[in-house]
C-alpha positions in Angstrom: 157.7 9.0 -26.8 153.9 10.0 -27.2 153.0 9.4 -31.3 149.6 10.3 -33.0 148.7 7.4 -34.8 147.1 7.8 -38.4 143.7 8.1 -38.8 142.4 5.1 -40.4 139.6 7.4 -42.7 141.3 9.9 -44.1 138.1 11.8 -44.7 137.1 11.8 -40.9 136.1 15.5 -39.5 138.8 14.6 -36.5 141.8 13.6 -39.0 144.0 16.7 -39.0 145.6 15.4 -42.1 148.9 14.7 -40.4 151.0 12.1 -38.4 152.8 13.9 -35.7 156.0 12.2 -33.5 156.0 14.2 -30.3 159.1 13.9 -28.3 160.4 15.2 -25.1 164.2 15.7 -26.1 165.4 13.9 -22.5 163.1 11.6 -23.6 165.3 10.2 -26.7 168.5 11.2 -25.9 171.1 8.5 -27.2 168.2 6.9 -29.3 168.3 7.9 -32.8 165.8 5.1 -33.6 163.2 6.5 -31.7 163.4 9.3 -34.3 161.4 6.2 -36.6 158.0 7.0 -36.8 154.9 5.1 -38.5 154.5 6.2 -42.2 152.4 8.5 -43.2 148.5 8.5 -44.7 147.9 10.8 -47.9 144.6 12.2 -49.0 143.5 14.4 -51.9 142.0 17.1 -49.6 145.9 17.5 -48.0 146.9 21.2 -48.0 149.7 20.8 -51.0 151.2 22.7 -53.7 150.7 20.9 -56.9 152.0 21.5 -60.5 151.4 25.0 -61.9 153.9 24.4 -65.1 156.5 26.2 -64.3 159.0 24.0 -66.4 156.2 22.4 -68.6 157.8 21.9 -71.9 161.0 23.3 -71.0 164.1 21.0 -70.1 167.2 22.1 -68.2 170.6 21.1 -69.6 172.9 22.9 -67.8 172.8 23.3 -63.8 173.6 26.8 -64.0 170.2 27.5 -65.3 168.4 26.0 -62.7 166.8 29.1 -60.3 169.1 30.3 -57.5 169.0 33.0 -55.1 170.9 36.1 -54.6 173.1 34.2 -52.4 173.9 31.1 -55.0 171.8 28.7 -53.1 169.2 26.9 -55.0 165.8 29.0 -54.0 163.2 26.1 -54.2 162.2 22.4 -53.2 162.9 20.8 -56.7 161.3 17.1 -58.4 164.2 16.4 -61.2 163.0 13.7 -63.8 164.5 12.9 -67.2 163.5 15.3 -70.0 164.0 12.6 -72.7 163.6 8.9 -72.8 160.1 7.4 -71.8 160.5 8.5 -68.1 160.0 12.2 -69.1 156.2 11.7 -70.6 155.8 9.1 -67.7 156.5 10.9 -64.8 155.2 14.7 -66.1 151.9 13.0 -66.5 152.2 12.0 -62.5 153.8 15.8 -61.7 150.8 17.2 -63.4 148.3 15.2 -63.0 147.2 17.3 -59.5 148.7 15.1 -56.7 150.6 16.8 -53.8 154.1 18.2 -54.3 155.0 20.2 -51.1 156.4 23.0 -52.9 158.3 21.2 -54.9 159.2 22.3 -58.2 159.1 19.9 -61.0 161.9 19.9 -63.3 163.0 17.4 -66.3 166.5 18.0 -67.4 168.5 16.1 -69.7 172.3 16.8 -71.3 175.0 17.6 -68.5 172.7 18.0 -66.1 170.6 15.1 -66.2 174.1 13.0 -65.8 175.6 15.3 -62.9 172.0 13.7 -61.0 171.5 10.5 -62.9 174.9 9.4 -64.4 175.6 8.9 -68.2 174.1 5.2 -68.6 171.1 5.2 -66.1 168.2 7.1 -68.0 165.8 4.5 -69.9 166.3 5.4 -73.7 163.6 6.3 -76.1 162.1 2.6 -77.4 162.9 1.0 -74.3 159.4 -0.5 -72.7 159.4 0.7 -68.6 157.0 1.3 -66.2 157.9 4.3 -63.7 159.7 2.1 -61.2 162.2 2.1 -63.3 162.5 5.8 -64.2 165.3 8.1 -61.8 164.0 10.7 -60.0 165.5 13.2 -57.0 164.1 15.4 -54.8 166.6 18.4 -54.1 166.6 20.7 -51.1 166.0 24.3 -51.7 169.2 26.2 -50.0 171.9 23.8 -51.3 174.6 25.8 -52.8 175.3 26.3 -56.3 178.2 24.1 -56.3 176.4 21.3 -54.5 173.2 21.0 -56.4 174.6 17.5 -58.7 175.3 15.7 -55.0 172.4 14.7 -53.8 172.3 11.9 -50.8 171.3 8.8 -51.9 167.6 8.6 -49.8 166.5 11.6 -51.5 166.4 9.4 -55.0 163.0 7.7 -55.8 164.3 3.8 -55.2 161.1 1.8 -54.8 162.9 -1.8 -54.8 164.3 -0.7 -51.7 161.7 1.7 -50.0 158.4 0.8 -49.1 157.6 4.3 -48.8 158.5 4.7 -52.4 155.6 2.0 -53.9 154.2 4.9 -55.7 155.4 8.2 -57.4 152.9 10.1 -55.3 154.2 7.8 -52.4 157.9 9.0 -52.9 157.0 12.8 -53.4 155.0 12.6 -49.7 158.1 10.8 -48.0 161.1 11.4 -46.2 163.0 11.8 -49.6 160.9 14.5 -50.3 157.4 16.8 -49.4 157.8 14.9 -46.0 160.0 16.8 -42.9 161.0 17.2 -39.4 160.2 20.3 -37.9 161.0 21.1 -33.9 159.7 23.4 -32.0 161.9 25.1 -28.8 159.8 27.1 -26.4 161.6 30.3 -24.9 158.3 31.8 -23.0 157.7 32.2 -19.6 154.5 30.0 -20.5 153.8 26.4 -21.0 152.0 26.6 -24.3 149.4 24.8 -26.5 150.5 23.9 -29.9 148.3 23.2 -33.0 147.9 22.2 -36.4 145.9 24.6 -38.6 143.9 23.0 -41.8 144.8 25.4 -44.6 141.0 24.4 -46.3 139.2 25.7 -43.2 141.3 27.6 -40.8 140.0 24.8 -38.0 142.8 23.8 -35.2 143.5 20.5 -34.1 145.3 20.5 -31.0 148.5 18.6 -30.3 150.0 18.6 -27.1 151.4 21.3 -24.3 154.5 22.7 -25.6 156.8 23.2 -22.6 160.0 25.5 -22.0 163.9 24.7 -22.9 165.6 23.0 -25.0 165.1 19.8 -23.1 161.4 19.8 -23.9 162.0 20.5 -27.7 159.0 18.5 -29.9 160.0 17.2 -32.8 157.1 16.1 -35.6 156.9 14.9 -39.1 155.0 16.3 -41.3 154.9 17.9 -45.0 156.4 21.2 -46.1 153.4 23.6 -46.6 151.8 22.8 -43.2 151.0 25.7 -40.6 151.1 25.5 -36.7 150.1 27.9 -34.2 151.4 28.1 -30.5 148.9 30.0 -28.2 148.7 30.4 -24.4 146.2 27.8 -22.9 144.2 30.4 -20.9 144.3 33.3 -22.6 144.4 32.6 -26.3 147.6 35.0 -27.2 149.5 33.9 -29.9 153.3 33.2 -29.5 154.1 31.9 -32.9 152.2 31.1 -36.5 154.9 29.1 -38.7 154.3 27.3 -42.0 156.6 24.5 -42.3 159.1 25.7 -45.6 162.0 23.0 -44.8 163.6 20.6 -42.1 164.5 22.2 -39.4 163.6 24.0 -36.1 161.7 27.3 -34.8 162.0 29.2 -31.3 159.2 30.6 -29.3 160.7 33.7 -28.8 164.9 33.5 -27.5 166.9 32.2 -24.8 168.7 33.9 -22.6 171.8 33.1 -20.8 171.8 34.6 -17.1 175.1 35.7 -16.3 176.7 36.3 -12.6 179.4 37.5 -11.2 182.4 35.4 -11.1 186.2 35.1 -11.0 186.4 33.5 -15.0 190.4 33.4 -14.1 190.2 31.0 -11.3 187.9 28.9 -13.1 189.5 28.5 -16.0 192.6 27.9 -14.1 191.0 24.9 -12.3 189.3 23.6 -15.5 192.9 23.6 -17.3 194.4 21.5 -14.5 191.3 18.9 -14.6 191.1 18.7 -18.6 195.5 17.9 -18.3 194.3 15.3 -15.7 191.5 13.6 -17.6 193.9 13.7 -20.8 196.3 11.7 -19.0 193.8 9.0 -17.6 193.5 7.4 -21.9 196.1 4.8 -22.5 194.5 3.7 -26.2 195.8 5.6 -29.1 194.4 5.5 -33.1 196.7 7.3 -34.8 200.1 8.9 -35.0 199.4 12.5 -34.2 195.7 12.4 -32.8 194.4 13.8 -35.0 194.5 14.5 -39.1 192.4 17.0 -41.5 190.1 16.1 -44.4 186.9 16.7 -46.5 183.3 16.2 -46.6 181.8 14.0 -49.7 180.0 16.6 -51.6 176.4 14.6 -50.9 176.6 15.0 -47.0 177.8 18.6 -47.1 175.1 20.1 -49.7 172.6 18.3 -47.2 174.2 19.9 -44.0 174.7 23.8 -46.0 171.0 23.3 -47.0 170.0 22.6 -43.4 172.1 25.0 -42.6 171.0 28.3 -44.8 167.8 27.2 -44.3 167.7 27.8 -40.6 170.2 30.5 -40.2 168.3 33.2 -39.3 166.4 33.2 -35.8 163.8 32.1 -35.1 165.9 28.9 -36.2 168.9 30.0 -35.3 168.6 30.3 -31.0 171.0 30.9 -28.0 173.1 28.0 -26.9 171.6 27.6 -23.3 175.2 28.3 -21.3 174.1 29.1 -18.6 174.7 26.3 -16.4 177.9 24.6 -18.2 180.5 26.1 -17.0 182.9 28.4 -18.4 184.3 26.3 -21.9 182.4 28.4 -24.4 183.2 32.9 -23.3 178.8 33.1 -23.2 179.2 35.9 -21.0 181.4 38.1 -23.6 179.7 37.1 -26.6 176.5 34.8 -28.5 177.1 31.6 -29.0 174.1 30.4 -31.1 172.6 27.1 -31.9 170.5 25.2 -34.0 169.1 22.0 -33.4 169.4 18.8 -35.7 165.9 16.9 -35.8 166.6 13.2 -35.0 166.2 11.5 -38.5 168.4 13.7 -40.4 170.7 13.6 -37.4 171.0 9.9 -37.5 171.7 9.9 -41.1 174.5 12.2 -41.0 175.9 10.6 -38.6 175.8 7.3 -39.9 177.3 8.6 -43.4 180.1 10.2 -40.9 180.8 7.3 -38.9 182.1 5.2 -42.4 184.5 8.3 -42.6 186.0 8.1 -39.3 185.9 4.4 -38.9 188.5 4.2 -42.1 191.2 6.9 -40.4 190.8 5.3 -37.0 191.5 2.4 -38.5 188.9 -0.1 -36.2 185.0 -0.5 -35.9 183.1 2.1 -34.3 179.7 2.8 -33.0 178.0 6.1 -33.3 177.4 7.3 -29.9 176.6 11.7 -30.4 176.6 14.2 -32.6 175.6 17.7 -31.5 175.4 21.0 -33.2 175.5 23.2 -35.0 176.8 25.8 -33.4 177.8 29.2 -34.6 180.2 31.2 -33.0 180.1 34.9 -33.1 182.8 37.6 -33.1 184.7 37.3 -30.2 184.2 33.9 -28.8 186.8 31.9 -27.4 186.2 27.9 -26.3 188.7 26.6 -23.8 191.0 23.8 -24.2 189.4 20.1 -23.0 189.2 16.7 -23.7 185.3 14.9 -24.6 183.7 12.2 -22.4 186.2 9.5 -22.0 183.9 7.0 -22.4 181.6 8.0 -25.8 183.9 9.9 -27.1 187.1 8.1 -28.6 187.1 9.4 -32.1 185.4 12.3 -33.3 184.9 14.6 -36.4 185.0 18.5 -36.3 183.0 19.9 -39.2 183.0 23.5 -40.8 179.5 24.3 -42.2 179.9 27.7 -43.0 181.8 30.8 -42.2 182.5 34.3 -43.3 183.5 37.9 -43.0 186.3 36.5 -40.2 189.6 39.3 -40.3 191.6 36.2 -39.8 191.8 32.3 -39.5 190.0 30.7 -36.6 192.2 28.1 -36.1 191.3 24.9 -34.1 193.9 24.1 -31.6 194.7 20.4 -31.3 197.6 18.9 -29.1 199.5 16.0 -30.3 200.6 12.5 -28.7 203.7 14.5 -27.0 201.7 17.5 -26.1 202.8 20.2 -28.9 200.6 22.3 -30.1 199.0 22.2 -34.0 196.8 25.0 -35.2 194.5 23.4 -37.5 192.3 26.0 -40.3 189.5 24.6 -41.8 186.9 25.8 -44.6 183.8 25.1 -44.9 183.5 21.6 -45.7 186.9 20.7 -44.0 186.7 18.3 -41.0 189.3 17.6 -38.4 189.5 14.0 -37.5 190.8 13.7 -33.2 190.9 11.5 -30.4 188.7 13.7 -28.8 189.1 12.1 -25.2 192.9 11.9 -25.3 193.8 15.0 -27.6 193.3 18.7 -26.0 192.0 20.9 -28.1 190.1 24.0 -28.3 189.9 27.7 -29.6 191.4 30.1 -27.6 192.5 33.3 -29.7 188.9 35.1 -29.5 187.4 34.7 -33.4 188.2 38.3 -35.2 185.0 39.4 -36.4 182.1 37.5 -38.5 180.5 34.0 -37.3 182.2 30.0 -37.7 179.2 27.2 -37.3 180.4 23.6 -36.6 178.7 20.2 -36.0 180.7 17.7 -34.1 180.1 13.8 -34.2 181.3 11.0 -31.6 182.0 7.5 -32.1 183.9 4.2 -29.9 185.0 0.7 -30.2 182.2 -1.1 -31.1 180.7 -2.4 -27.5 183.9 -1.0 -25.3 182.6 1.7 -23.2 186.1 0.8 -21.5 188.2 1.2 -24.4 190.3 4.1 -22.7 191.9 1.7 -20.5 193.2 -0.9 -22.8 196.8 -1.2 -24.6 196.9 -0.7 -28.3 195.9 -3.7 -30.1 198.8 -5.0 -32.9 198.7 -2.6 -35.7 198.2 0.4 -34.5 200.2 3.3 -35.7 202.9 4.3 -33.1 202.5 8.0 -31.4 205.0 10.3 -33.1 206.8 11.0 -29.8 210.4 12.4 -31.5 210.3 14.9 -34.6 214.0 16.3 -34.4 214.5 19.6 -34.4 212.3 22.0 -35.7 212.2 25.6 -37.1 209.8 28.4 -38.2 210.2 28.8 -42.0 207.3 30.5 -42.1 205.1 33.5 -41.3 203.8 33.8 -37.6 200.2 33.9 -38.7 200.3 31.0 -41.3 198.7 27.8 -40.2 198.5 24.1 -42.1 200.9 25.2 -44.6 203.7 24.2 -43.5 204.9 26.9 -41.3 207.2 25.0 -39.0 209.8 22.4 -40.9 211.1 19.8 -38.6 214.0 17.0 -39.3 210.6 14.4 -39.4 208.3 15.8 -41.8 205.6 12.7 -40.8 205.0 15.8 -38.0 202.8 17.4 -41.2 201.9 21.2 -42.0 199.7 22.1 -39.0 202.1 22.8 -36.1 201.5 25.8 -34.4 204.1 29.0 -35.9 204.9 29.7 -32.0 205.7 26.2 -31.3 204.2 25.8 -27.8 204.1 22.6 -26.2 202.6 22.5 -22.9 203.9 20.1 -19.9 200.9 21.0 -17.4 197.2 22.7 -16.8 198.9 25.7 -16.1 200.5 25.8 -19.3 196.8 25.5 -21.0 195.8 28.2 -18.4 199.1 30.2 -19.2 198.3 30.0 -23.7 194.5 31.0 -22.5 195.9 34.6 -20.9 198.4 35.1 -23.6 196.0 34.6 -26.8 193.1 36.6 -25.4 192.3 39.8 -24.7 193.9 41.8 -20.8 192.1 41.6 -18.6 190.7 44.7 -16.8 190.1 43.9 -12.8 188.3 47.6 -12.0 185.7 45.8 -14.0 
């Protein structure tokens, strides 16, 4: 990767205020440590937001009274501090006292809501003697839901025993935790362009490198929420995008577009059925009895991922999945499938969070090897049943971000040990645990109306990129081969409740109401024509 380093005078006329990490994304593909970048310089002249008192001599007890948006998502970047105790007068002297809050909000809260963030027996009480260190403190992401706000991840708390970046208040405000972000930058223009940070004293540009086209030449950068780029063409000056940085994420250069061609989707999809039963068949190791199992976020990780999430929603975060050249798993050419991109830090720490989830139901160590998303599907998308990459992808976690206005459940098709079909509906927040190289799965009933946006993370055995071959070591649960006989008790169109009772229940609520099994890729081919829309052949 190419890094500016930080000036080293923060009053020099050539310091544009502002480390930058510039990366090529096929530069740091399977690298989440290259997403590490030297720590940051602060200086008084920074463009920052500081302290206007907005809560000053007001403390919020309940969460309900903090400021949301029409929506229910919290609408700013909030500092939460004690109200009572010594840590309220010590740290509102530091929040007012003019250092830089990147559009943070300051706000000291005690009662129920200062232990939903702090907990009932870790606020310093009035006559105890501390210094700040030992006062709590969080830093909250604007867009977290309602419901979420009291979860915050544990590196967004000021914890300067155990980060350097946290050896003064001001220190943790301009981190990671806090003012400090990753912002990418995808460009969609039929130019190579030049890419700049604007001083928001003096208007000047500092140029920082040649911003190139696709996804595979996204840049990623740190810097502080409040900070404004410009993308120009070299020759001519015209400018192609003016953004001030309001939250971690990613912004388009203008949109993608998926070329499509003429093709015969039946044949291919016919030959992709028979190769995904074939590669299925080529895993010996199993995990678990089933293949896969349902469960939930912790409420820390999924208020992070719905504040990313409604954050960058809208294009120009929100861009076309390039799907143009990846064959014929996700319907491109009948509807958008949209994407937006994870910036490498907050991408490792998900995924890490994740990987303790999955590690306890697949029951061995794991290594994180990819996580990619999120994706949102759109009405009428359809992705075709397949297996992952036999040797990254052993275990893996579906999750459900966010949904809405759908006419009907989107179910996720999974296929057990003995190939019968389950039809798995999540929520947002659900996850679907699967063998993801072993188990088939997919969506194939085309999603009735509204949008779905998942993230899916990857893991292994620790070291084994072979692990596919091997037997199943001594504790392993057995594959549930033989359920007895089995009946709908149920409604056609109800899924994981229970809709098909068998003589084993260990078979669980999630088996599909029309009880398909499949024995072949033309069966897979065979479900695809008879859960999607006729086909028209004058067309």
């Amino acid at each position: 990767c190419e890094a500016n380093s930080c000036p080293s005078n923060p009053t020099s006329p050539n310091n544009n205020n502002t480390c930058l990490l510039s990366m090529p994304l096929k530069h740091i593909l399977g690298s989440a440590a290259a997403a590490i970048t030297t720590l940051l310089s602060l200086a008084s002249h920074l463009p920052t937001t500081t302290a206007t008192g907005v809560t000053e001599g007001g403390v919020i007890s309940n969460l309900a009274d903090l400021h949301y948006d029409d929506n229910g998502h919290l609408a700013s970047h909030l500092i939460v501090y004690p109200g009572t105790g010594p840590c309220a007068s010590l740290i509102t002297d530091q929040v007012y006292s003019g250092i830089p809050l990147y559009d943070h909000v300051p706000v000291a809260v005690d009662g129920e809501a200062a232990a939903a963030f702090f907990g009932e027996d870790d606020v310093p009480q009035e006559g105890e003697e501390v210094d700040i260190s030992q006062c709590p403190a969080v830093c909250v992401d604007r867009g977290v839901d309602a419901d979420l706000v009291g979860y915050p991840m544990p590196e967004k708390y000021y914890n300067p025993d155990d980060n350097n970046t946290h050896n003064s208040f001001a220190g943790f405000i301009g981190s990671l935790s806090c003012g400090r972000v990753e912002f990418g930058f995808i460009n969609y223009s039929p130019h190579v362009l030049s890419l700049f940070w604007v001083d928001a004293n003096t208007g000047e540009k500092s140029y920082l490198y040649p911003l190139e086209q696709k996804e595979k030449n996204t840049r990623f950068i740190h810097t502080f929420v409040g900070h404004r780029f410009v993308a120009e063409h070299p020759e001519t000056g015209e400018n192609f995008l003016d953004i001030t940085v309001e939250f971690s994420g990613v912004v388009g250069v203008m949109n993608h577009v998926n070329v499509h061609r003429n093709r015969d989707i039946r044949a291919e999809v016919k030959r992709t059925m028979q190769g995904e039963w074939r590669k299925k068949q080529m895993v010996k190791r199993t995990f678990s009895a089933l293949g896969f199992n349902k469960g939930r976020l912790p409420n820390d990780l999924f208020g992070s991922m719905r504040a990313f999430y409604y954050n960058n929603r809208n294009p120009p975060h929100r861009l076309m999945e390039e799907w143009d050249s990846k064959g014929v798993y996700v319907n491109y050419w009948e509807t958008d499938c949209n994407f937006i991109q994870i910036p490498w830090e907050l991408k490792r720490r998900w995924q890490l969070r994740l990987k303790d989830v999955v590690q306890e139901w697949a029951g061995v160590e794991i290594e994180q090897t990819d996580l990619y998303g999120m994706r949102q599907y759109e009405a009428g998308a359809r992705l075709l049943t397949h297996v992952d990459r036999i040797n990254t992808h052993a275990v893996s976690l579906i999750v459900n971000i966010a949904q809405g206005n759908l006419t009907q459940p989107w179910t996720v098709e999974v296929y057990d040990h003995a190939d019968r079909l389950h039809e798995v509906q999540m929520e947002p927040g659900s996850i679907v645990y699967y063998e993801s190289a072993k188990a088939l799965h997919g969506r194939n009933t085309p999603l009735a109306g509204g949008y779905y946006a998942n993230l899916f993370t990857h893991y292994r055995p620790i070291g084994d990129p072979e692990w596919y071959l091997k037997e199943n070591p001594e504790g392993t649960p057995e594959p549930l081969m033989d359920v007895g006989k089995c009946e709908l008790v149920g409604k056609p169109n109800e899924y994981s409740s229970g809709a098909v009772k068998c003589e084993n229940d260990a078979i669980g609520p999630h088996l599909s109401p029309s009880m398909f099994k499949a024995a072949s890729g033309d069966d897979l081919y065979n479900w695809w024509l008879s859960v999607g829309p006729k086909f028209d052949d004058e067309l």
